[in-house]
C-alpha positions in Angstrom: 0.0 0.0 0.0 1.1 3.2 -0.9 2.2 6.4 1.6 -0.5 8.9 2.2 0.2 12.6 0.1 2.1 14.3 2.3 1.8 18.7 1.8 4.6 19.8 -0.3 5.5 22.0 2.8 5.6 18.4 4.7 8.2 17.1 2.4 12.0 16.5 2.9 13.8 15.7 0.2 17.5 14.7 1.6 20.7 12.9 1.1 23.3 11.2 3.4 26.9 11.8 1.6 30.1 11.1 3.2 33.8 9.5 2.3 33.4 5.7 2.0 32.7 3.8 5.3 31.7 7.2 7.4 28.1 5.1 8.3 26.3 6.1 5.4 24.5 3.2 4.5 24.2 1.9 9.0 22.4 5.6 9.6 19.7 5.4 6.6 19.5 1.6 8.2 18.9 3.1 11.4 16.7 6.0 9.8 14.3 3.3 8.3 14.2 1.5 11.8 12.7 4.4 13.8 10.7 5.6 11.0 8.7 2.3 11.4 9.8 1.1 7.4 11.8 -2.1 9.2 11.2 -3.9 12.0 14.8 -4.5 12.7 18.4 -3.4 12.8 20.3 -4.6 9.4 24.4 -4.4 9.4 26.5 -3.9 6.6 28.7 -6.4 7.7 26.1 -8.9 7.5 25.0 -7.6 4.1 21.3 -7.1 5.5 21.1 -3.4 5.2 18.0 -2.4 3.1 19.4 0.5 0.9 22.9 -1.9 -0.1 20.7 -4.6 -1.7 23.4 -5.3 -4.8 24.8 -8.5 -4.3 28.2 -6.8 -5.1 27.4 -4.0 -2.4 26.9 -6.7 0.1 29.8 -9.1 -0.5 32.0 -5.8 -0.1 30.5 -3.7 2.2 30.2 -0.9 0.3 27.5 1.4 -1.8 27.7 1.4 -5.5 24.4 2.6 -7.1 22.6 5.9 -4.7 19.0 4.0 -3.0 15.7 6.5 -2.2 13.6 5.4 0.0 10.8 7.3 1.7 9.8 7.4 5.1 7.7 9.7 7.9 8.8 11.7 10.8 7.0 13.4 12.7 4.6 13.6 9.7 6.9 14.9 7.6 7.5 12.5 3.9 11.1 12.0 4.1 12.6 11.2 0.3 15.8 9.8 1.5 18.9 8.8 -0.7 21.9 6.6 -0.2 24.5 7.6 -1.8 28.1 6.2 -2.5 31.2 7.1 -0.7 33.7 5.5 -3.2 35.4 8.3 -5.7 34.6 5.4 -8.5 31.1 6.2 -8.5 30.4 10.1 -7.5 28.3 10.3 -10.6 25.7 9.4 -8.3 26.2 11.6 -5.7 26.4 14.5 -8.4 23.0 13.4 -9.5 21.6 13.2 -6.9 22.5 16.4 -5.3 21.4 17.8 -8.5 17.5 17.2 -6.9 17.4 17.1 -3.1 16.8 19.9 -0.8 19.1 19.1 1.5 21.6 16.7 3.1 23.0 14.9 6.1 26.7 15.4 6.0 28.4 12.7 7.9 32.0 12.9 9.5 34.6 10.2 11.0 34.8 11.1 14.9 38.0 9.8 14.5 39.4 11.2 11.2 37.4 14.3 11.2 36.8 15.6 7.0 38.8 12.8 4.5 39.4 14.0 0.8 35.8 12.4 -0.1 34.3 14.4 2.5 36.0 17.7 1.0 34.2 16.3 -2.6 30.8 15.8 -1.6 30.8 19.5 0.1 32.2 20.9 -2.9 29.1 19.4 -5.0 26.9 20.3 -2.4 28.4 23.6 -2.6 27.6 23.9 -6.6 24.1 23.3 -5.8 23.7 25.4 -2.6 22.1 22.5 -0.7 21.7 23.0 2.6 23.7 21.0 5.0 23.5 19.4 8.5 26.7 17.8 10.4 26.9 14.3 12.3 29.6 13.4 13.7 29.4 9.6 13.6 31.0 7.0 15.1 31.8 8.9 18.9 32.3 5.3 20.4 35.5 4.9 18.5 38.6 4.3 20.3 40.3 7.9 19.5 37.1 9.7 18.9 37.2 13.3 19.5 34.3 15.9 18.7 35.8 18.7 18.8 38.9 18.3 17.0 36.4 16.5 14.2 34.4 20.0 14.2 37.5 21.7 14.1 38.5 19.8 10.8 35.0 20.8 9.5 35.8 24.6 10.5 39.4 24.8 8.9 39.6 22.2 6.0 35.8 22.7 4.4 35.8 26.7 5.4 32.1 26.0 6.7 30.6 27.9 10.0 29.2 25.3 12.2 27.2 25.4 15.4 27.5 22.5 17.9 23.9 21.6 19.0 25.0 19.3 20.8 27.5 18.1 23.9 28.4 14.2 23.7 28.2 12.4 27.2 31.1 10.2 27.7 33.7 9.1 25.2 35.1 6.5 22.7 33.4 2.7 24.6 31.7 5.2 27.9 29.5 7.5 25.0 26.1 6.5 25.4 24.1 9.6 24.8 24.3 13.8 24.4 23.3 17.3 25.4 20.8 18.2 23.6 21.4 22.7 23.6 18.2 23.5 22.1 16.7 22.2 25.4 19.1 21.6 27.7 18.2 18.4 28.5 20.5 14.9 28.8 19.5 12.3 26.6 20.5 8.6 27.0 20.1 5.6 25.0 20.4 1.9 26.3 18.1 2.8 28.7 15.0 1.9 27.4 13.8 -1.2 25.1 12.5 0.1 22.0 15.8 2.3 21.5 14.0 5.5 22.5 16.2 8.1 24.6 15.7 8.3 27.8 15.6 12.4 28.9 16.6 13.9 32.0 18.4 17.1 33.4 22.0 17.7 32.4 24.1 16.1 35.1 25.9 18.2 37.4 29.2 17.2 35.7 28.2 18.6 32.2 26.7 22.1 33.4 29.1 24.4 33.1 30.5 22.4 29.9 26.9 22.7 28.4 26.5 26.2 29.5 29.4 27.9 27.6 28.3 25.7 25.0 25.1 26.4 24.3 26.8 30.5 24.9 28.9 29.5 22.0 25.9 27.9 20.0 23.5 31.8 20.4 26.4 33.5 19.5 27.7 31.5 16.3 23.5 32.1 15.4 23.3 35.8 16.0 26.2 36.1 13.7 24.5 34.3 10.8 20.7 35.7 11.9 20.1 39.3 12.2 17.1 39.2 13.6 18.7 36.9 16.4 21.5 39.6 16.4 19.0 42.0 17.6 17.6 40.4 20.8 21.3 39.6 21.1 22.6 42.9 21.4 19.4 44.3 23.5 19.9 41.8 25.6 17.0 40.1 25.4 16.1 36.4 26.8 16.9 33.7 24.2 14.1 31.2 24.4 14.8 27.4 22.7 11.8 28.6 19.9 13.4 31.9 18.7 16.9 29.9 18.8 15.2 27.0 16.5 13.8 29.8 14.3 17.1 31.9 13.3 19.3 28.6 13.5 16.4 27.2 10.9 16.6 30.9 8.4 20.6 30.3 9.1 20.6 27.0 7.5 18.6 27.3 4.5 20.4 30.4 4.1 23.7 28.4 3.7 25.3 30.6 6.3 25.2 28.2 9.0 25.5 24.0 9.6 24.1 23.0 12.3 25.9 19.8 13.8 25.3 16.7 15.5 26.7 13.9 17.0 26.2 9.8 17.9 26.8 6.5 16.9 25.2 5.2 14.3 26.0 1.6 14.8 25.1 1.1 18.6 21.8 3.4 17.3 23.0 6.7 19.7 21.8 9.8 18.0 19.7 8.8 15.4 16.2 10.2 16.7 17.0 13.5 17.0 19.4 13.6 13.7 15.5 12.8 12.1 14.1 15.5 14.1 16.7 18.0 12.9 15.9 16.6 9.2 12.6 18.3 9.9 13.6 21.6 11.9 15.9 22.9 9.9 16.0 21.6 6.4 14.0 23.2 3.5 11.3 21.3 2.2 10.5 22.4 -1.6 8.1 25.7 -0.5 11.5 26.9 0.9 13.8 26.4 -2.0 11.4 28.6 -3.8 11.1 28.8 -7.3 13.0 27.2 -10.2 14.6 28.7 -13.6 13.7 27.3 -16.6 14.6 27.5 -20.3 11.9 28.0 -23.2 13.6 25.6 -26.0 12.0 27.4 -29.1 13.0 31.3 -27.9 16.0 31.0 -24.9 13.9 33.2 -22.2 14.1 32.2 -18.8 10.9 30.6 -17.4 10.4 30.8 -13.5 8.4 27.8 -11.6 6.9 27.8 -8.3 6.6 24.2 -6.3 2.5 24.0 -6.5 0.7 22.0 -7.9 -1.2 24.6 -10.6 2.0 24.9 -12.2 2.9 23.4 -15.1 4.9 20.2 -15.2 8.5 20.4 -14.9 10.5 16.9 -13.8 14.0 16.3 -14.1 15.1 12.6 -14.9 18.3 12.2 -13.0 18.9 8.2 -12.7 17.9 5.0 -15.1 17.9 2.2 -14.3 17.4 -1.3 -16.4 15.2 -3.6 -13.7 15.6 -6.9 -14.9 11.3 -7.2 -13.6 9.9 -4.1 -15.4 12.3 -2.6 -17.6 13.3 0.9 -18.1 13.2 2.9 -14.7 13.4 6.7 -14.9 13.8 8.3 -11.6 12.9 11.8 -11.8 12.4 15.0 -9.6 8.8 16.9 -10.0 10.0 20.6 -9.4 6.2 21.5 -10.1 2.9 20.5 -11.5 1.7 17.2 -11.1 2.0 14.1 -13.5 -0.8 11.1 -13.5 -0.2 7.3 -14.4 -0.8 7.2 -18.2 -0.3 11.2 -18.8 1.5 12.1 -22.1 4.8 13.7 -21.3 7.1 16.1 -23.4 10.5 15.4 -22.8 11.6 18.8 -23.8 15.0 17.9 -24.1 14.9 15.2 -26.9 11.6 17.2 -28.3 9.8 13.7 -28.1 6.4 12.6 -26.9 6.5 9.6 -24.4 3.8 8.4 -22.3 4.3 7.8 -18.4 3.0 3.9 -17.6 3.4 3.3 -13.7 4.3 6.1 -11.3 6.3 4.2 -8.4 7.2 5.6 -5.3 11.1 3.7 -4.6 12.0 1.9 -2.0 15.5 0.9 -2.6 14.9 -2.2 -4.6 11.2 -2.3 -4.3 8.1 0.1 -5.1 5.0 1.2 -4.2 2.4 2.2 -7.4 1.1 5.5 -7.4 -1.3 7.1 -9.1 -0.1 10.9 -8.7 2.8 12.5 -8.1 2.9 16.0 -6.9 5.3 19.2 -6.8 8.3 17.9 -4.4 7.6 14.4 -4.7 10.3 12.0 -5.9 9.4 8.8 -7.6 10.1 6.8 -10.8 8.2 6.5 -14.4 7.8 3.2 -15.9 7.9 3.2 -19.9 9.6 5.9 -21.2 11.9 4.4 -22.7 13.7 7.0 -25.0 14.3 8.9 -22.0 17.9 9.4 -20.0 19.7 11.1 -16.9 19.2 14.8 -17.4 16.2 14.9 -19.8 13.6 17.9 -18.5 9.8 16.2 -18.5 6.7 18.7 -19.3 3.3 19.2 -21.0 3.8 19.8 -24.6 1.9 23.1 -24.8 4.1 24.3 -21.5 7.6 23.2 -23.3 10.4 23.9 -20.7 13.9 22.6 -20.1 15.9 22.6 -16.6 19.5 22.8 -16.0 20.7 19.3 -17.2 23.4 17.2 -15.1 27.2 17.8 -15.5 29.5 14.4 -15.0 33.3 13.8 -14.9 35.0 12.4 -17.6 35.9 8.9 -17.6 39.8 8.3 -16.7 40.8 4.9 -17.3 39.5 2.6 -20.6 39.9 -1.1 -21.1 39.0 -3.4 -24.1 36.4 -6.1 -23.7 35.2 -8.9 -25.0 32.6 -11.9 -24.6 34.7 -15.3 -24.1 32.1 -16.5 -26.9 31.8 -14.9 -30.1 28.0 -15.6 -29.9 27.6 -13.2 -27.1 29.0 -10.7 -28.8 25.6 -8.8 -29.7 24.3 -9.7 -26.3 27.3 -8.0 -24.2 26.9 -4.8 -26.7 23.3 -4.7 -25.8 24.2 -5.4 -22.2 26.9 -2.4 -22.1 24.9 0.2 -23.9 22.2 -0.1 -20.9 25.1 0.0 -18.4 25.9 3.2 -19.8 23.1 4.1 -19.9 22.6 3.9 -16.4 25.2 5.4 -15.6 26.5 8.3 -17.3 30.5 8.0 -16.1 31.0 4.9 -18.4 31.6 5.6 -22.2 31.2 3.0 -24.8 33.2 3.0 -27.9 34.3 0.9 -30.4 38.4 0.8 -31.3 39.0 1.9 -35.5 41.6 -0.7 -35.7 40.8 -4.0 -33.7 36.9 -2.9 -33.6 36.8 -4.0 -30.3 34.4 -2.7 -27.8 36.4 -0.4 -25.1 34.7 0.8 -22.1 35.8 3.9 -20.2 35.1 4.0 -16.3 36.4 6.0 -13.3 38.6 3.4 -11.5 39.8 0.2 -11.3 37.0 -0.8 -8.8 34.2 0.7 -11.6 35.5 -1.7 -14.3 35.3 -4.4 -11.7 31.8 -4.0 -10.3 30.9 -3.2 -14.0 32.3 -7.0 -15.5 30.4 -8.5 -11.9 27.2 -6.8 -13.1 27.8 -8.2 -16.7 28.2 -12.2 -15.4 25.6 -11.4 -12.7 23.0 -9.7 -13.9 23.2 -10.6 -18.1 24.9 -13.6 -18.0 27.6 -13.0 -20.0 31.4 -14.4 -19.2 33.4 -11.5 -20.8 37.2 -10.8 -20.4 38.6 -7.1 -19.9 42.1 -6.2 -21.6 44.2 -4.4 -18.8 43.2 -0.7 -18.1 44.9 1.9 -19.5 44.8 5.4 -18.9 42.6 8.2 -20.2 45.2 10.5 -21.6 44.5 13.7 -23.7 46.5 16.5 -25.7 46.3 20.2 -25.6 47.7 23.1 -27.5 50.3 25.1 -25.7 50.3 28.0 -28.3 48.1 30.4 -30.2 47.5 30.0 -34.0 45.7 32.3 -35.8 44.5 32.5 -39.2 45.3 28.7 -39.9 42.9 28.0 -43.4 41.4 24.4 -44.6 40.2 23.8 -47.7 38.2 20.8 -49.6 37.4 21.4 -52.6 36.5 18.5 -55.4 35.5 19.0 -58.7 34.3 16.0 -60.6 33.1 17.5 -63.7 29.0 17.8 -62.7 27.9 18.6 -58.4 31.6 19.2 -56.4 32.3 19.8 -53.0 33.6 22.9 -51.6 34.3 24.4 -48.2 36.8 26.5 -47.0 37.3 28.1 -43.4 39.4 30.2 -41.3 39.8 28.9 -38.0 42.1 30.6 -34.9 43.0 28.2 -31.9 44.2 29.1 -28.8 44.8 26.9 -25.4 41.9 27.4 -23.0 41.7 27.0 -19.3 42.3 23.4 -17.8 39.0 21.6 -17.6 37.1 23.5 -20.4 36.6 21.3 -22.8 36.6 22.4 -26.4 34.7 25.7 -26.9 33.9 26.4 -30.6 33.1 30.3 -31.5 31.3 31.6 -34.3 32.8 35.4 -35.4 32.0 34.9 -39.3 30.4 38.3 -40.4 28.6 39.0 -43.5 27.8 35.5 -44.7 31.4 34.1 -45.7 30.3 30.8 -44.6 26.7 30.4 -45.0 24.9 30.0 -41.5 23.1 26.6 -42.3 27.1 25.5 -42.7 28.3 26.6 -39.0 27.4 23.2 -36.9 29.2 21.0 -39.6 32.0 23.0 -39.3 31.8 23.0 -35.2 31.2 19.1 -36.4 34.9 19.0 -37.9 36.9 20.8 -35.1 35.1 17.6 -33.1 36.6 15.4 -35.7 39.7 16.6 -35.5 39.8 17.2 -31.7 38.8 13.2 -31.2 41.8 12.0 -33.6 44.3 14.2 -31.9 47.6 15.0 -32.6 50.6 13.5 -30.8 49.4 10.5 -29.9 45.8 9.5 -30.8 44.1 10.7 -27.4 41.4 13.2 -27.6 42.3 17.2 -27.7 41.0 19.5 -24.8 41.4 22.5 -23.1 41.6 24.6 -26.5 39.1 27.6 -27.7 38.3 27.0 -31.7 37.3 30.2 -33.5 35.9 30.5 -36.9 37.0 33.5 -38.5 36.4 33.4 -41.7 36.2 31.3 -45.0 34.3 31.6 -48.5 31.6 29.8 -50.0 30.1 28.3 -53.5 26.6 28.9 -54.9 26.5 25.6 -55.9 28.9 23.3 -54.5 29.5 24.4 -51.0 28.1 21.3 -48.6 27.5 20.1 -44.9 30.5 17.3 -46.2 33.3 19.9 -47.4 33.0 22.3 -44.9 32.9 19.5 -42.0 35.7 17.8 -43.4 37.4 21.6 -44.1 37.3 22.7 -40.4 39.0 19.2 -39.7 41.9 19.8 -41.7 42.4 23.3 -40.6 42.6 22.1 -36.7 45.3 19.0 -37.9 47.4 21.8 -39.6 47.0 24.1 -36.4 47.6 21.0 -33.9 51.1 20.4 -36.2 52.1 24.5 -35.5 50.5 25.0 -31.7 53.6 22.6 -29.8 51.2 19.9 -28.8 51.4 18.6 -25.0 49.9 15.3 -23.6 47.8 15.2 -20.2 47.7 13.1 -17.6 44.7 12.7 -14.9 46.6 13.6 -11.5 44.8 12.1 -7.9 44.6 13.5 -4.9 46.0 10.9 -2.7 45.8 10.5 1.1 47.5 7.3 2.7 47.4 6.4 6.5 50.2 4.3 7.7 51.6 3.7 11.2 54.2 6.1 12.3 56.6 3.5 12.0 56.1 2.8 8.1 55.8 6.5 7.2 59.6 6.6 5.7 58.8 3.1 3.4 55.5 4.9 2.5 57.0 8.3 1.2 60.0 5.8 -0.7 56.7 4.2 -2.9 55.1 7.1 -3.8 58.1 9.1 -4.4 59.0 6.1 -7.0 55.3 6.8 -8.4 56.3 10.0 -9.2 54.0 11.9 -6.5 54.3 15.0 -5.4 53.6 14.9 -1.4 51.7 17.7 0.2 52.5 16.8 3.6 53.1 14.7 6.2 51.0 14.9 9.5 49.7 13.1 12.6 46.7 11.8 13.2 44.7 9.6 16.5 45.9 6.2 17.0 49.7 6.4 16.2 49.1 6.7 12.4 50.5 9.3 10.1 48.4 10.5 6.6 50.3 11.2 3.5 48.8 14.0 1.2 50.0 14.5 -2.3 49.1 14.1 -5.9 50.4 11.4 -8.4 49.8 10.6 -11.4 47.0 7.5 -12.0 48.9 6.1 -14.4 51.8 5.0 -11.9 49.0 3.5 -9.1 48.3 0.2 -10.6 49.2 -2.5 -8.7 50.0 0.2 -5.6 47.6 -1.5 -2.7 49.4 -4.5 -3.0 52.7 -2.8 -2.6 51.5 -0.4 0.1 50.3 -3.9 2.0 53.6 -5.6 1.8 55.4 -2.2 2.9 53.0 -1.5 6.1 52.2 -5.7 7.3 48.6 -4.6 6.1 48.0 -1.5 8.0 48.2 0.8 5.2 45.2 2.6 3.9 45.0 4.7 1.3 42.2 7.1 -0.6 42.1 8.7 -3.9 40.5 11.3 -6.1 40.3 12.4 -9.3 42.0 16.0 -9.1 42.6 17.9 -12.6 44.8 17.2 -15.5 48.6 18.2 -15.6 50.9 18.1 -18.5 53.3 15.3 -18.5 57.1 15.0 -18.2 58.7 15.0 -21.5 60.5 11.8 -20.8 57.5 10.3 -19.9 55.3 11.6 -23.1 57.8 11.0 -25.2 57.3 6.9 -24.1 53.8 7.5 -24.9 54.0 9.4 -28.1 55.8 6.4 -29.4 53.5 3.6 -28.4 
């Protein structure tokens, strides 16, 4: 049976996000407890948490694909999502940022903010979503609040108030002070894992005291209205506190934070009721920008329910029971079961079968689904991640979904050529899935390559192919992604094509200028033709040929990036000028510049972070500095451990956590992320140029 509507101002549309193995999956366990959707605890080491339901995410322990699940609070509709911690699949924490209201930042007490923590708040960050603190895991031998908030304060620049006082520490916590109403609250105490509240204990006041002093004041800076009654001196009651600490946070100029212990379930009940005080639900968000496809002005949205339809489709996936799953956000207007949909990006006209309300791996049917709501769409099938859903007399389109590019690629191939159409079938609905793998096809061998994030992507990705397509496939060895850039101006650089063959030629000629851009910006093409020297309806095939050309590159065969393409000029033919001639014109042009513009190959550089015992540090620092990593720093953390901070290059980090095991007797542990890409060493591309 299906929830009951909730009012859009009832609604909470949240994410937990976290580095890998922070409790992200053990608190939406816990989450799902309370809120009455289970009727016990799961464990992750168990593999009997609801949101991990992959096979592959419980044999490892980990999260590989974001889970939504809804549940109430306090009756509130809480749309909650799961996402990853591991850099190999962020795509689905950007996606899923891209349509929640807020999120549930979660924090080591031990290790404070690690480099996939600094990610996720960047994301969040780009989408100015709201934010609330935990600080998990308090019952951790070397757990330390404050020094964990003071990692949040210096390394993530964020302004945090501490609502809350932990009782005991590391194996003695057991519960906190709560400074909203100054009131103890234990857990153990009671049998059906309710806290247990009583006055603060003698011990704790004056600890409480100056912090709940510290917790007005870190308010009335962020709150002028609290500021006010401040200053005048007036008495700060718990309701007026709640009220500017709430503005505060959906304001993005303050993150509240809590603290517990997710896996002994400490903290948990009133993380949920925070959930509720002090993060938006769609009403506050406001209104949303739109673009009107046919004439480029901006349309504004409010979240109600007389608006007209406007859904972003920001995850598909293939279920093996029902097909083609499009999980979408409905920023306003309402869409019914069997309603004919525009998808305004693709200009196409699909119709919307079931409407399911997710839950993890299973659904609930729907009939409506209303401004705020999340849920999924059965049937439409020409419809992907980032595709804007509307009524076809309101056509509208919403910002789309950015993703990073792919950085390693490896060849594949089924073990039996009569699976061969079957594992391309199988990989195209991978990909489209999920948006960070690439599918291609190799000019010379013709074999299928696959491009991923990591090493762990192209795992879990052959896993899902024998798994969940029965396939037995082989992948070549992973290589990585590199690309070329120009390191010099060239202006005025001219490609012709022009055939004659006695009736209809070709003929296309163009006047390009190229010039390096700024790392990360892709190839920008820009029209400054003036007075019709290459015909208008001629521009995109010429934009088409500096693709071309980019995608063969240079040096080495990797793709071209990082470079700004303008067409200057060119000339035409009454008769023979065609889409053909001036495509393949502008592709010449850019080879010609590439030869003049002292080509330079890329390499994808990780942030690294490695924690070894003080004792291994030196062996540690000999690896990476064979890797060719730069190291950042060197610094001491709890529990006799030192973390390494540097960049290195991806391509030397194959093979690495079996060395780093061998060099630390299997206490090493080590993180990465993608960072940017950096030219590489001449002696290096000069390897690569020849291969």
């Amino acid at each position: 049976m299906a929830e009951p509507l909730a009012p859009t101002a009832a609604i909470r549309n949240i994410g937990v996000i976290a580095h890998i193995d922070a409790g992200k999956t053990t608190i939406t366990d816990r989450i799902l407890f309370h809120t009455g959707r289970t009727h016990r605890l799961g464990s992750v080491d168990n593999g009997t948490t609801v949101t991990d339901w992959m096979a592959q995410e419980r044999e490892r322990g980990i999260t590989i694909v974001a889970a939504a699940i809804s549940a109430r609070w306090r009756d509130c509709m809480i749309n909650l999502i799961d996402t990853p911690g591991h850099i190999d699949f962020t795509a689905e924490v950007q996606r899923s940022l891209r349509v929640l209201d807020g999120a549930v930042v979660l924090f080591d007490a031990v290790h404070g903010v690690q480099p996939q923590s600094e990610t996720v708040w960047r994301q969040a960050d780009r989408y100015r979503v709201p934010r609330l603190c935990f600080i998990n895991k308090m019952d951790r031998i070397g757990a330390d609040f404050e020094r964990a908030v003071a990692s949040v304060r210096e390394r993530l620049g964020a302004p945090v108030a501490c609502l809350q006082v932990p009782l005991g520490q590391e194996a003695g916590f057991d519960g906190v002070i709560d400074l909203l109403s100054m009131q103890a609250l234990r857990w153990g105490l009671v049998p059906d894992g309710r806290p247990e509240r009583g006055a603060v204990p003698a011990e704790y006041r004056a600890e409480a005291d100056a912090a709940r002093q510290r917790l007005i004041e870190a308010v009335a800076e962020a709150d002028d209205d609290l500021l006010s009654l401040y200053l005048a001196g007036g008495d700060i009651g718990a309701q007026s506190l709640r009220e500017a600490l709430r503005r505060a946070t959906l304001a993005n100029r303050l993150f509240p934070v809590c603290c517990g212990a997710a896996l002994r379930d400490v903290g948990v009940q009133p993380l949920l009721d925070c959930v509720v005080d002090f993060l938006p639900s769609p009403l506050d968000v406001g209104e949303i920008q739109g673009i009107d496809p046919a004439s480029g002005l901006t349309i504004c949205l409010e979240p109600d329910d007389e608006e007209p339809l406007a859904a972003l489709v920001f995850k598909i996936v293939n279920d093996p029971y029902v097909g083609h799953l499009a999980y979408a956000r409905v920023y306003s207007g309402t869409v019914g079961s069997g309603m004919l949909l525009h998808n305004a990006t693709r200009n196409r006209k699909e119709r919307a079968g079931r409407l399911l309300r997710m839950y993890a791996n299973h659904r609930e049917s729907v009939e409506m689904l209303h401004a705020g709501d999340i849920g999924a769409f059965l049937g439409l099938n020409q419809t992907f991640t980032g595709d804007t859903l509307c009524q076809a007399e309101h056509p509208v389109t919403l910002e789309s979904i950015t993703f990073p590019e792919p950085v390693l690629r490896a060849t594949v191939e089924p073990k039996t050529l009569a699976d061969h159409d079957r594992m391309a079938d199988a990989l195209r609905q991978l990909t489209d899935e999920d948006p960070t793998l690439q599918l291609s096809v190799d000019d010379e061998s013709g074999q299928l390559v696959i491009a991923a994030m990591g090493e762990l992507h192209l795992e879990i990705l052959m896993d899902r192919l024998a798994r969940e397509y029965g396939i037995a496939a082989k992948m070549g060895r992973p290589h990585v992604a590199y690309k070329e850039t120009l390191t010099r101006a060239v202006a005025h650089e001219e490609g012709r094509f022009i055939h004659q063959t006695g009736g209809h030629g070709q003929y296309g000629h163009v006047i390009l200028s190229l010039r390096p851009g700024a790392r990360g910006s892709g190839v920008r093409f820009e029209n400054a033709v003036s007075g019709g020297a290459v015909p208008r309806q001629f521009i995109p095939a010429v934009e088409q040929g500096v693709r071309d050309a980019t995608d063969a590159g240079a040096l080495a065969g990797y793709p071209v990036t990082d470079i700004e393409v303008r067409l200057e000029g060119g000339s035409s033919h009454s008769v023979d000028s065609s889409e053909f001639a001036y495509r393949t014109a502008a592709a010449h042009a850019c080879q010609a510049a590439f030869g003049k513009g002292r080509m330079v190959l890329l390499e994808p550089m990780f942030r690294i972070e490695v924690l070894v015992p003080t004792e291994f540090t030196g062996a540690a620092l000999r690896q990476l500095g064979a890797r060719r990593a730069e190291i950042e720093s060197v610094a001491p953390r709890p529990g006799g451990v030192e973390a390494i901070v540097g960049q290195v290059p991806l391509a030397e980090m194959f093979g690495y956590v079996t060395d780093l095991r061998s060099a630390t007797q299997g206490r090493g542990l080590h993180s990465m992320e993608f960072d940017h890409y950096a030219e590489v060493e001449p002696e290096v591309a000069g390897v690569l140029s020849r291969k």
